[in-house]
Biotite code that builds the C-alpha atoms (Angstrom):
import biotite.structure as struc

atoms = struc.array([
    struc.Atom([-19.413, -24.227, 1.227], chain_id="A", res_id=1, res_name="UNK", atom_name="CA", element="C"),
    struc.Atom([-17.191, -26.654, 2.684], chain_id="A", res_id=2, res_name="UNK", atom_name="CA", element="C"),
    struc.Atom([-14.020, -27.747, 1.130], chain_id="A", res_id=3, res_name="UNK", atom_name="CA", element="C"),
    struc.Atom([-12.546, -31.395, 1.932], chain_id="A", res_id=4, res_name="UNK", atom_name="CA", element="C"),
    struc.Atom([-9.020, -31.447, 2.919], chain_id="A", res_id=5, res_name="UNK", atom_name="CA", element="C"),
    struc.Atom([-7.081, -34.698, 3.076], chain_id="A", res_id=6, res_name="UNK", atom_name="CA", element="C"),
    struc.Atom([-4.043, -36.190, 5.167], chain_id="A", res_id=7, res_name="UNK", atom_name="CA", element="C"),
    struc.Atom([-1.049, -36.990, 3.485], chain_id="A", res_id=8, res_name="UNK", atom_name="CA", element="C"),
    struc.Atom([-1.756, -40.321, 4.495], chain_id="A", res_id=9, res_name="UNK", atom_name="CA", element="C"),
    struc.Atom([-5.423, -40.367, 2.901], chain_id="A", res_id=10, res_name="UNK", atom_name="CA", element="C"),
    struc.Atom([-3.570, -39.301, -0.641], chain_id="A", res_id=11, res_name="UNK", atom_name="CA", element="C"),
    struc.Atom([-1.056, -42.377, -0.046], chain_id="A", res_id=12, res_name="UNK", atom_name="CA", element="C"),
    struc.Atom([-3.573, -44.501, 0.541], chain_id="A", res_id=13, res_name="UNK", atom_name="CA", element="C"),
    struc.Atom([-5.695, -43.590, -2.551], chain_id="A", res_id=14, res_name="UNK", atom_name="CA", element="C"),
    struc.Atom([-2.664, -43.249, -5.265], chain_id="A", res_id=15, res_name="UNK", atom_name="CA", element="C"),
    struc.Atom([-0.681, -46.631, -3.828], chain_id="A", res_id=16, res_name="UNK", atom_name="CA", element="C"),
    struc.Atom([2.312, -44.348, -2.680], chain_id="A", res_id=17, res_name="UNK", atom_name="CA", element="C"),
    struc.Atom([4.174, -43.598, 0.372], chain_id="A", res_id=18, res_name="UNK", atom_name="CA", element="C"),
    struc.Atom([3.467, -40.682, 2.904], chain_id="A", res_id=19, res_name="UNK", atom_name="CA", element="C"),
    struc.Atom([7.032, -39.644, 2.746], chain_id="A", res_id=20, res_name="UNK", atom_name="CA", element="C"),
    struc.Atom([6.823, -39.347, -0.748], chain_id="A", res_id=21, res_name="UNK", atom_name="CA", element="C"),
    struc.Atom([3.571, -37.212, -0.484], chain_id="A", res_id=22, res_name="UNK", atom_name="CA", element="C"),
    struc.Atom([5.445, -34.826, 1.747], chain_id="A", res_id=23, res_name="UNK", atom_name="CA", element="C"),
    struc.Atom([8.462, -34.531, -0.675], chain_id="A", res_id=24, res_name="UNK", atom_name="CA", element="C"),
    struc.Atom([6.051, -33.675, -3.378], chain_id="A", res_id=25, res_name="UNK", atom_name="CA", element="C"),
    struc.Atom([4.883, -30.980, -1.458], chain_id="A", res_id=26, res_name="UNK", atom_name="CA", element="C"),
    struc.Atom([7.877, -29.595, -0.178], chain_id="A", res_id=27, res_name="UNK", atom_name="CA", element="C"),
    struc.Atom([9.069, -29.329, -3.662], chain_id="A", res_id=28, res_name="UNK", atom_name="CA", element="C"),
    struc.Atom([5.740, -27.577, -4.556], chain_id="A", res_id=29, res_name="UNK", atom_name="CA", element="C"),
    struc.Atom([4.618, -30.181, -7.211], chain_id="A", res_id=30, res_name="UNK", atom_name="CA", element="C"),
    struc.Atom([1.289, -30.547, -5.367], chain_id="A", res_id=31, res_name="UNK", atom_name="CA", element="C"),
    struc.Atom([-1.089, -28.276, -3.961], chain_id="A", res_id=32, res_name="UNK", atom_name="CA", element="C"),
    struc.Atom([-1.348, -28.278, -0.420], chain_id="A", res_id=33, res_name="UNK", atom_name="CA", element="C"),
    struc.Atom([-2.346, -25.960, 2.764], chain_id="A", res_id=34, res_name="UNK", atom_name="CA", element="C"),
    struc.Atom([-0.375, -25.792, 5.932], chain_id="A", res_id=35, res_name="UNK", atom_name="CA", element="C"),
    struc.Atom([-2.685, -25.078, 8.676], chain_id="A", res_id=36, res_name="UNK", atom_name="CA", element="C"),
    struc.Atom([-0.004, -24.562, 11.604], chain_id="A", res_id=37, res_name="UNK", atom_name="CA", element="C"),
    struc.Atom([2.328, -27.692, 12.200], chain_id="A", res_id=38, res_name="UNK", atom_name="CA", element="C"),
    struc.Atom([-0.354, -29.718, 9.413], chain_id="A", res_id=39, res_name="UNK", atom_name="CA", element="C"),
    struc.Atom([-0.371, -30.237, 5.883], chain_id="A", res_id=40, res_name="UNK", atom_name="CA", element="C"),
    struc.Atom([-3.138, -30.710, 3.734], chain_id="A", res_id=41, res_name="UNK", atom_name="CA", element="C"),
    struc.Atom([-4.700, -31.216, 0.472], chain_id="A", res_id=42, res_name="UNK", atom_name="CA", element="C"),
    struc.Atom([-7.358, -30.613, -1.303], chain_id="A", res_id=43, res_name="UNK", atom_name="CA", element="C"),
    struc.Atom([-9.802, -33.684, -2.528], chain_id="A", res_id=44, res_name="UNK", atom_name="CA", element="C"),
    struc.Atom([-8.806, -33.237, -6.223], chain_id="A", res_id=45, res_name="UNK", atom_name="CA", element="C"),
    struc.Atom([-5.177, -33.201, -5.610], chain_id="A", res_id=46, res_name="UNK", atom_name="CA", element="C"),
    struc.Atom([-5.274, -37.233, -6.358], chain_id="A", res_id=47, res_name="UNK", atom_name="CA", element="C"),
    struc.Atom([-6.938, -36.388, -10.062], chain_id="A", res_id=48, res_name="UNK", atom_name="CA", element="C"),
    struc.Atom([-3.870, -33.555, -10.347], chain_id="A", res_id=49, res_name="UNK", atom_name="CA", element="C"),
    struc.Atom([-1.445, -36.245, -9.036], chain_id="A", res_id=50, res_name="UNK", atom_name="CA", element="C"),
    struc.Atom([-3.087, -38.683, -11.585], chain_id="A", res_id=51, res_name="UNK", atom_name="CA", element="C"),
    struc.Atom([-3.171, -36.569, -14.293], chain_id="A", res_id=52, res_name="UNK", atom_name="CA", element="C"),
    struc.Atom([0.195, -35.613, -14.053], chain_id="A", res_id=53, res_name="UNK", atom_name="CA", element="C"),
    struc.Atom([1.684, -39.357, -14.022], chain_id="A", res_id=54, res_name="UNK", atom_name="CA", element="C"),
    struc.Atom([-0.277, -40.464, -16.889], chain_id="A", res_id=55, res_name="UNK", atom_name="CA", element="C"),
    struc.Atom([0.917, -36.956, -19.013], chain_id="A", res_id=56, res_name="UNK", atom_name="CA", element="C"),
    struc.Atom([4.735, -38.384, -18.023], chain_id="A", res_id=57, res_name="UNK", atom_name="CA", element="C"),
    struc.Atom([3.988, -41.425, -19.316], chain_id="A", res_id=58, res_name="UNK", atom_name="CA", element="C"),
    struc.Atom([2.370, -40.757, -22.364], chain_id="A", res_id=59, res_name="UNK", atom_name="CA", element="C"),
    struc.Atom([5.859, -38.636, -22.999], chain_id="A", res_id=60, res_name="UNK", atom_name="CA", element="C"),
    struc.Atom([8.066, -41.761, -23.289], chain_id="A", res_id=61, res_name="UNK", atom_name="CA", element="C"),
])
């Protein structure tokens, strides 16, 4: 079974953010991600988690 792994820059392209902020997310552990030597990546459903996680935030206002 292969598992899909996406560039930062795939996620930022799919959620309308920036890369930078991607790799902040990530660095503060709020997404899951791999680091495969000086790479890191994520998982295909990491842009439902990031999703998901938004929309619970707003809902809390």
């Amino acid at each position: 079974m292969e598992k899909k792994l996406l560039s930062a820059e795939d996620v930022a392209n799919q959620i309308g953010c920036s890369v930078q902020h991607i790799y902040q997310m990530a660095r503060k552990n709020k997404i899951t991600h791999y680091r495969l030597g000086n790479y890191i990546k994520f998982p295909l459903n990491i842009i439902d988690e990031i999703l998901k996680k938004s929309t619970s935030r707003e809902n809390e206002v």
